[in-house]
TORBA-689369 format. One record per residue (C-alpha): residue in three letters; chain; x negated, y, z. Coordinates in nm, 2 decimals, decimal comma, always signed. Example, Ala and Ser with C-alpha at 12.3 -4.5 7.8 and 13.67 -1.06 7.14 Angstrom:
# residues 2
+------+-----+--------+--------+--------+
: type : mol :      X :      Y :      Z :
+------+-----+--------+--------+--------+
:  ALA :   A :  -1,23 :  -0,45 :  +0,78 :
:  SER :   A :  -1,37 :  -0,11 :  +0,71 :
+------+-----+--------+--------+--------+
END
This chain:
# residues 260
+------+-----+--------+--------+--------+
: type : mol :      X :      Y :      Z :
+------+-----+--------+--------+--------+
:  UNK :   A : -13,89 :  +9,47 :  +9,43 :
:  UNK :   A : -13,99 :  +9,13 :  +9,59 :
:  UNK :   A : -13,65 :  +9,08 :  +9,68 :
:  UNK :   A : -13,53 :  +9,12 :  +9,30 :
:  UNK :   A : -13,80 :  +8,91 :  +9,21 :
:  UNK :   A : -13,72 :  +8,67 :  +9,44 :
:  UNK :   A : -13,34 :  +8,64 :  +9,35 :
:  UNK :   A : -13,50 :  +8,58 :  +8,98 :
:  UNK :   A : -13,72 :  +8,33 :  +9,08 :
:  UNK :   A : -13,38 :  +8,08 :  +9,23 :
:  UNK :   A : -13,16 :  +8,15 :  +8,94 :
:  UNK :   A : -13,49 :  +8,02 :  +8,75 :
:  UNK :   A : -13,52 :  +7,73 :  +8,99 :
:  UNK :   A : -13,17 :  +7,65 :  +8,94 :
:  UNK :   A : -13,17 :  +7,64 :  +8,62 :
:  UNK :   A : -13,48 :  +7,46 :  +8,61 :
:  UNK :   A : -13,30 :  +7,18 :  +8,84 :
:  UNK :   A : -13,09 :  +7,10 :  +8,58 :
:  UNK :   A : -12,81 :  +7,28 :  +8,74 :
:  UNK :   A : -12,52 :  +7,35 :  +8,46 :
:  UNK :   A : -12,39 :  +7,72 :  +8,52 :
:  UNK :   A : -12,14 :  +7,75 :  +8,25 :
:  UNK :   A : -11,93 :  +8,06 :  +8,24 :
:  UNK :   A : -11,61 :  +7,86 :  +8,32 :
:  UNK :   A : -11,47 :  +7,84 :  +8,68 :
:  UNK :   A : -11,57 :  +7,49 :  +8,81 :
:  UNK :   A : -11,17 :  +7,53 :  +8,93 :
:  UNK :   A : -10,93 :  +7,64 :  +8,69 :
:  UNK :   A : -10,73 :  +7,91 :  +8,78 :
:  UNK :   A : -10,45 :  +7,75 :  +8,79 :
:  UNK :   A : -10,57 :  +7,54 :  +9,05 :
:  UNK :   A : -10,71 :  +7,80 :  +9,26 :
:  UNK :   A : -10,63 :  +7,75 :  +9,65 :
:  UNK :   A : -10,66 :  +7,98 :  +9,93 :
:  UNK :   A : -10,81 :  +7,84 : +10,22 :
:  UNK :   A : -10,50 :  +7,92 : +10,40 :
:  UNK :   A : -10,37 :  +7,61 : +10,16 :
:  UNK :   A : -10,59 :  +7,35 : +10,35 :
:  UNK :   A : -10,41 :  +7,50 : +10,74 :
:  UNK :   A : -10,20 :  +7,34 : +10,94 :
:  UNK :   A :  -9,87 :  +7,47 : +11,00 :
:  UNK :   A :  -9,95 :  +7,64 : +11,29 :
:  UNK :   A : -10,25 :  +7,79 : +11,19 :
:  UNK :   A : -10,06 :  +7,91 : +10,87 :
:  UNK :   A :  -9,78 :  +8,05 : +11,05 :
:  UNK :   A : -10,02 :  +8,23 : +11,29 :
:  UNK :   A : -10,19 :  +8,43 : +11,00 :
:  UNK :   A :  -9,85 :  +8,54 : +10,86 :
:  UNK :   A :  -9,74 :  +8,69 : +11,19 :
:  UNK :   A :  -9,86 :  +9,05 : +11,27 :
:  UNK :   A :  -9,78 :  +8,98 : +11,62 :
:  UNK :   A :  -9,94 :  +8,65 : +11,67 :
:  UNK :   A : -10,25 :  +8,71 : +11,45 :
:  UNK :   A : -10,51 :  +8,78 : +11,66 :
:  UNK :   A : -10,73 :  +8,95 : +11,39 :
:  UNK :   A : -10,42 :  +9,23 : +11,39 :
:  UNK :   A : -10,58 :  +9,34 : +11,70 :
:  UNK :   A : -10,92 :  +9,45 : +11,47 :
:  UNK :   A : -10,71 :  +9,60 : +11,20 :
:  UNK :   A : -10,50 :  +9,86 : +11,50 :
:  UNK :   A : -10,86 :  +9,94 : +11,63 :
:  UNK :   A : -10,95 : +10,02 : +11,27 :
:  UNK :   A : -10,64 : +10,22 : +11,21 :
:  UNK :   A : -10,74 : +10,44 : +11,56 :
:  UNK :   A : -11,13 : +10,51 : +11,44 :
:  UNK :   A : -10,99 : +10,58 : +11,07 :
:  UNK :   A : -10,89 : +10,90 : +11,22 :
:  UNK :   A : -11,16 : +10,92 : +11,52 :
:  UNK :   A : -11,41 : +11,22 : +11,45 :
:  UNK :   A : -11,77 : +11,11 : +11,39 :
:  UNK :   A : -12,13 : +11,24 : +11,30 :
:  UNK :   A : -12,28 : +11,59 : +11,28 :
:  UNK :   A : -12,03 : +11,68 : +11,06 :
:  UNK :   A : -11,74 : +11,55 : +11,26 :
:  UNK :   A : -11,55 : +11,39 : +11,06 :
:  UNK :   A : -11,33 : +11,15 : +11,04 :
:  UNK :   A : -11,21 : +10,87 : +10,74 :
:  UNK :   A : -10,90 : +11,00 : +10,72 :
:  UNK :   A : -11,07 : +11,37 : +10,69 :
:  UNK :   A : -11,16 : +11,32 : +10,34 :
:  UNK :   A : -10,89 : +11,01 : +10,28 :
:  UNK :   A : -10,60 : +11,12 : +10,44 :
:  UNK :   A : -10,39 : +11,16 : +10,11 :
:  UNK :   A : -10,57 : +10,88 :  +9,94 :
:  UNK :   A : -10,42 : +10,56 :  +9,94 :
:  UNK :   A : -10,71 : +10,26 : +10,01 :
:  UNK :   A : -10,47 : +10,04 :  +9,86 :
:  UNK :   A : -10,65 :  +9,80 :  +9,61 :
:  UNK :   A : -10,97 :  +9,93 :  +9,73 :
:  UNK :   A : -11,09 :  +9,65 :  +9,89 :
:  UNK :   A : -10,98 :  +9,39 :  +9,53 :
:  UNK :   A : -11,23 :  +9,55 :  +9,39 :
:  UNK :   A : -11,56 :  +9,48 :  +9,62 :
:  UNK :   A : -11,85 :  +9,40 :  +9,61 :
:  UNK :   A : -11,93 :  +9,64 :  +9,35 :
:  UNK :   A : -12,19 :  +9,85 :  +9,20 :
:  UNK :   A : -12,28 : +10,25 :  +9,38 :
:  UNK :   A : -12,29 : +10,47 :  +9,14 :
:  UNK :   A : -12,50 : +10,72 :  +9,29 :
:  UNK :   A : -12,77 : +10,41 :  +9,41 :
:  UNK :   A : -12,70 : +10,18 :  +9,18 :
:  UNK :   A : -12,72 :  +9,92 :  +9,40 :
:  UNK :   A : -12,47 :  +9,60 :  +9,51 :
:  UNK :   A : -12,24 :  +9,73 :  +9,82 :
:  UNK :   A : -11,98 :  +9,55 :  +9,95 :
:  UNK :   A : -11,73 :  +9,70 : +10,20 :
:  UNK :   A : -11,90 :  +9,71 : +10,50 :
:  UNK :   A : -12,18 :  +9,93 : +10,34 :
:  UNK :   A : -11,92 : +10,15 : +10,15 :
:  UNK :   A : -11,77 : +10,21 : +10,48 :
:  UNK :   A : -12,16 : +10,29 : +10,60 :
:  UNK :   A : -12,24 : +10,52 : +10,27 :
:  UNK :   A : -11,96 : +10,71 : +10,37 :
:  UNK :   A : -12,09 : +10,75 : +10,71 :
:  UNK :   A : -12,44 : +10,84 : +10,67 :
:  UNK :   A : -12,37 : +11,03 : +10,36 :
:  UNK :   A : -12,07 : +11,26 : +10,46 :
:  UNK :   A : -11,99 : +11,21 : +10,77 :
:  UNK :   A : -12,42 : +11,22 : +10,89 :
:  UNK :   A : -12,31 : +10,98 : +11,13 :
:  UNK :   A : -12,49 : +10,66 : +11,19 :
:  UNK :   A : -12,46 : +10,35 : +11,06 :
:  UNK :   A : -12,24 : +10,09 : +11,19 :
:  UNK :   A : -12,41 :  +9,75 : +11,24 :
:  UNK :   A : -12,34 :  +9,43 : +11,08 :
:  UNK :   A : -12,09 :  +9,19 : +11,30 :
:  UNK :   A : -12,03 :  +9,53 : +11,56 :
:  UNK :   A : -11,65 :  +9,55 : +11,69 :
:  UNK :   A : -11,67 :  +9,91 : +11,49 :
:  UNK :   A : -11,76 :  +9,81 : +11,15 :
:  UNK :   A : -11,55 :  +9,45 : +11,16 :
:  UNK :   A : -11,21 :  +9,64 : +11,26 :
:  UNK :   A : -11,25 :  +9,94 : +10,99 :
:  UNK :   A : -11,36 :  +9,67 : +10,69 :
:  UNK :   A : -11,00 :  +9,46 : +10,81 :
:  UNK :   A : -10,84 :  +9,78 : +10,83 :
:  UNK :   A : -10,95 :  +9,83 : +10,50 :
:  UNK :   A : -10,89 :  +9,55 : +10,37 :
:  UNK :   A : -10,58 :  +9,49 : +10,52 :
:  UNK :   A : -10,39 :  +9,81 : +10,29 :
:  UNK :   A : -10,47 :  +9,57 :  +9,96 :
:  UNK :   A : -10,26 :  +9,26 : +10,15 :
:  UNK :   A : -10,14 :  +9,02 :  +9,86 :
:  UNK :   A : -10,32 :  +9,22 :  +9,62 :
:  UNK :   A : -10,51 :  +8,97 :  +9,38 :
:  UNK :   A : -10,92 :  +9,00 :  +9,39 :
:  UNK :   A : -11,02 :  +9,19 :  +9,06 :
:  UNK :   A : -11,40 :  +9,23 :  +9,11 :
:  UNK :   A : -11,61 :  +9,34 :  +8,79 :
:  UNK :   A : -11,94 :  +9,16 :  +8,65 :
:  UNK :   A : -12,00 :  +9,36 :  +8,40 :
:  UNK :   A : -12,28 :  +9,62 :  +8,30 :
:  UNK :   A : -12,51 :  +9,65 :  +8,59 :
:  UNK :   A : -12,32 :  +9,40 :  +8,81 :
:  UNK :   A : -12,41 :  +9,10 :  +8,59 :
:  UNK :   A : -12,76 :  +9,03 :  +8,68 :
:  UNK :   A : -12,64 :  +9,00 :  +9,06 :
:  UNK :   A : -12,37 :  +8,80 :  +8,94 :
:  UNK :   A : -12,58 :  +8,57 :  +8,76 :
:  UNK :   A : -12,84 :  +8,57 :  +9,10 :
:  UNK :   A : -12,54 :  +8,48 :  +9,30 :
:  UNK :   A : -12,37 :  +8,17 :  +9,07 :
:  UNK :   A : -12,75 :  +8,04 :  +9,10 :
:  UNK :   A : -12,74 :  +8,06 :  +9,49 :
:  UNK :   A : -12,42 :  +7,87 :  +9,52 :
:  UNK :   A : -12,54 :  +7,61 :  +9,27 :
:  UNK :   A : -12,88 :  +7,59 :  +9,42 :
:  UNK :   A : -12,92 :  +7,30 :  +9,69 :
:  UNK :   A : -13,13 :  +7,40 : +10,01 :
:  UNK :   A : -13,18 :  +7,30 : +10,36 :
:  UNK :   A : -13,24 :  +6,94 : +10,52 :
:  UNK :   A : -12,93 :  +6,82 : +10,40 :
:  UNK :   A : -13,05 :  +6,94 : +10,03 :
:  UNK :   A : -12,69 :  +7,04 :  +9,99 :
:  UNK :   A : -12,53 :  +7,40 :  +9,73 :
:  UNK :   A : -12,24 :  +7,55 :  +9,81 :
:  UNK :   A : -12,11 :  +7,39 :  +9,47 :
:  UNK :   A : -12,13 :  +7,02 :  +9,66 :
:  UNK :   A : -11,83 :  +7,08 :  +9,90 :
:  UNK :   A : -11,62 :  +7,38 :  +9,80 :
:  UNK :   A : -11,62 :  +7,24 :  +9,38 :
:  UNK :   A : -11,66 :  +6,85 :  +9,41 :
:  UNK :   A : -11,52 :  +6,76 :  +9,72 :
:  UNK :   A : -11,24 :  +6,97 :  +9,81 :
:  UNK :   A : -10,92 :  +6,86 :  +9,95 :
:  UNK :   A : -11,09 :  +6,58 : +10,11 :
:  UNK :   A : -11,13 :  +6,53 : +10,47 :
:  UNK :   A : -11,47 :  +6,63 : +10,68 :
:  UNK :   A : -11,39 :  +6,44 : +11,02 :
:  UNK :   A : -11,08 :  +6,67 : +11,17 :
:  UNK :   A : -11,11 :  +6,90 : +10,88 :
:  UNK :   A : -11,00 :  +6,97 : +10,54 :
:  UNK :   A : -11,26 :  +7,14 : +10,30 :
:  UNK :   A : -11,16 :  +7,36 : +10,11 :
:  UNK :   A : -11,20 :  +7,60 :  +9,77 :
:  UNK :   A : -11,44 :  +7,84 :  +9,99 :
:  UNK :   A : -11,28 :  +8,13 :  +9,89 :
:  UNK :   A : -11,36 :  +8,45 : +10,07 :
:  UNK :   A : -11,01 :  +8,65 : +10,00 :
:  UNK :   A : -10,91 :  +8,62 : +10,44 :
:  UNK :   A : -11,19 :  +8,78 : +10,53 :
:  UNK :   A : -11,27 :  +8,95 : +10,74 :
:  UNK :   A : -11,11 :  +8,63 : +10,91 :
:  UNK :   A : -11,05 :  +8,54 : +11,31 :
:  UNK :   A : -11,20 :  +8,19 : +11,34 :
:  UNK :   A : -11,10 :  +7,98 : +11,63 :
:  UNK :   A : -11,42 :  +7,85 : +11,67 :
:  UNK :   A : -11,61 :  +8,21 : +11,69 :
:  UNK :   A : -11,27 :  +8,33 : +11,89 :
:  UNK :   A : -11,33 :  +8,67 : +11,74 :
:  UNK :   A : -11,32 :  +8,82 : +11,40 :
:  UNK :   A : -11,65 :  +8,75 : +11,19 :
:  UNK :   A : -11,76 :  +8,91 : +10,84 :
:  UNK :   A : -11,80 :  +8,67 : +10,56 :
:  UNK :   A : -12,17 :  +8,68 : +10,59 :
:  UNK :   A : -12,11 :  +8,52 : +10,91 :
:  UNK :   A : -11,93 :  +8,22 : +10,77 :
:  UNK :   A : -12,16 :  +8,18 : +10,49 :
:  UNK :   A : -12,48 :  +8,17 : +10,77 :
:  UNK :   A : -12,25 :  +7,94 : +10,95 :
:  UNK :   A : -12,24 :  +7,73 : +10,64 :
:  UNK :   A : -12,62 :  +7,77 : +10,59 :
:  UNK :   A : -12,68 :  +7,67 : +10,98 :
:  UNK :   A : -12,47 :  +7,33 : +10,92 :
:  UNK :   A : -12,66 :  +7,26 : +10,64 :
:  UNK :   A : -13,02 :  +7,31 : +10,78 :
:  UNK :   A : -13,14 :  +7,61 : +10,60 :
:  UNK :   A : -13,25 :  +7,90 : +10,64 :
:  UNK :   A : -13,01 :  +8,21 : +10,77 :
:  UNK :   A : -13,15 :  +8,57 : +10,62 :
:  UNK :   A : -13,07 :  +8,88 : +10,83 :
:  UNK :   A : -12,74 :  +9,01 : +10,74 :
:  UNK :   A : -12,72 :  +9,27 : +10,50 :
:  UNK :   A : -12,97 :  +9,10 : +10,22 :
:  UNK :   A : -12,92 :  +9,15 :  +9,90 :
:  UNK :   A : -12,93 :  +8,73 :  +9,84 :
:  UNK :   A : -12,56 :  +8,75 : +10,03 :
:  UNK :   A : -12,44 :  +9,01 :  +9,84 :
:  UNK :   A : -12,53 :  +8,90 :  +9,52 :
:  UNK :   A : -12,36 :  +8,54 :  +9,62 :
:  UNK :   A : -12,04 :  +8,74 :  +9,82 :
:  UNK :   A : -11,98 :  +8,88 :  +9,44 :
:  UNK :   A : -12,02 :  +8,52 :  +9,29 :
:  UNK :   A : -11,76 :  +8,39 :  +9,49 :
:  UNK :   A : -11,51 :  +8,69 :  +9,45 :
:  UNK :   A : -11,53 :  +8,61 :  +9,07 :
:  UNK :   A : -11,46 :  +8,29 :  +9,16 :
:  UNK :   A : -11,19 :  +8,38 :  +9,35 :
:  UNK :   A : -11,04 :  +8,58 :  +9,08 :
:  UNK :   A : -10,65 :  +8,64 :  +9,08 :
:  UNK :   A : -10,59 :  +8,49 :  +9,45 :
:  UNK :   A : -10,47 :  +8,75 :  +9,68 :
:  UNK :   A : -10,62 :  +8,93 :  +9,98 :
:  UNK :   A : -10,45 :  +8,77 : +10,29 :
:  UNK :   A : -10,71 :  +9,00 : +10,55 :
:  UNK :   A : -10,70 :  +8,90 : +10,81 :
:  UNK :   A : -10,68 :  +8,56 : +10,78 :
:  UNK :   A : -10,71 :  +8,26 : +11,07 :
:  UNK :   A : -10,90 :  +8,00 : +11,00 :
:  UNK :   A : -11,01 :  +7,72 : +11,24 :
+------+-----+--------+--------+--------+
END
């Protein structure tokens, strides 16, 4: 309940800021880029080689505990999913539970299913386990376009998470909205920024050499800008992780993708 209130009280603040959240994309869809866009040829080619991409090494672990038994109830994914295709499954996340009703995103489908059916425990957040079955995941939707909902009871936590991203914060008293909508394409010292799209992730990063979630790039972001990193899993990321998936309507899933 604070939490809610919480996420209430910044779309308030935003709005009170001044802050213009029309319903438009600030980028057109026909200018939508993938961060892959903004690579350099090498890094480009690297993502589009199963051999070479080192984040292909997450997505064949993923593929081995799919069918790996687990829990009281030993089970495995591929028990109950072994004639259902997850293709497209991951286009359409984060999205509402029905039987919580609350905002999940992959990662704690993949957990709901655990504790739920399988009465295993829960995989934590950033763990080799839970990054290589989310890219595995992910992976069987590859050029699939992102298709997320905000309707019905999504829409509040969509409306939380276009505040957040408009919402300066930290020292730098910067939003998300200040580099990824106004300044992209242009250089920050060796880099180029880009759209901030999340459609690569879960995404090997040279810089983390290892696969990371998107919650870690958007704490990364939060750590450049001097502001304050909640603990993963909070609703405040979910609610913005389903912001920028409507944002990132139409492109398609490129998981997982190599970033710098």
């Amino acid at each position: 309940m604070r939490r809610a209130r919480a996420r209430l009280a910044l779309a308030a603040a935003a709005l009170a800021a001044g802050v213009v959240l029309a319903q438009e994309r600030a980028i057109p869809p026909g200018e939508l880029k993938s961060g892959s866009v903004f690579l350099g040829s090498d890094l480009r080619a690297l993502q589009n080689d199963d051999f070479a991409n080192p984040g292909m090494l997450w997505v064949e672990r993923g593929e081995r505990l799919w069918s790996e038994l687990a829990g009281k109830k030993t089970l495995a994914c591929a028990s109950c999913h072994k004639d259902t295709s997850m293709r497209g499954v991951a286009a359409s996340y984060p999205k509402i539970d029905k039987a919580s009703g609350k905002l999940v995103n992959l990662e704690d489908r993949i957990n709901l299913c655990r504790t739920g059916r399988m009465d295993a425990e829960p995989l934590r957040y950033e763990s080799e386990e839970l990054l290589a079955l989310t890219a595995y995941v992910a992976r069987q939707s590859l050029g699939l376009p992102i298709a997320t909902r905000i309707d019905g009871a999504a829409r509040a936590h969509f409306e939380a998470g276009r505040a957040a991203y408009h919402l300066r914060r930290g020292q730098m008293n910067l939003s998300c909205a200040h580099c990824h909508d106004a300044q992209w394409g242009k250089r920050l010292l060796s880099e180029t920024i880009s759209q901030g799209h999340p459609n690569a992730y879960p995404a090997y990063r040279m810089e983390w050499q290892t696969i990371g979630s998107l919650q870690r790039r958007i704490r990364a972001c939060l750590s450049g800008i001097r502001a304050e990193m909640l603990p993963y899993g909070s609703p405040e990321y979910l609610d913005l992780e389903l912001y920028l998936a409507w944002r990132a309507q139409g492109l398609p899933i490129e998981t997982p993708g190599v970033r710098r």
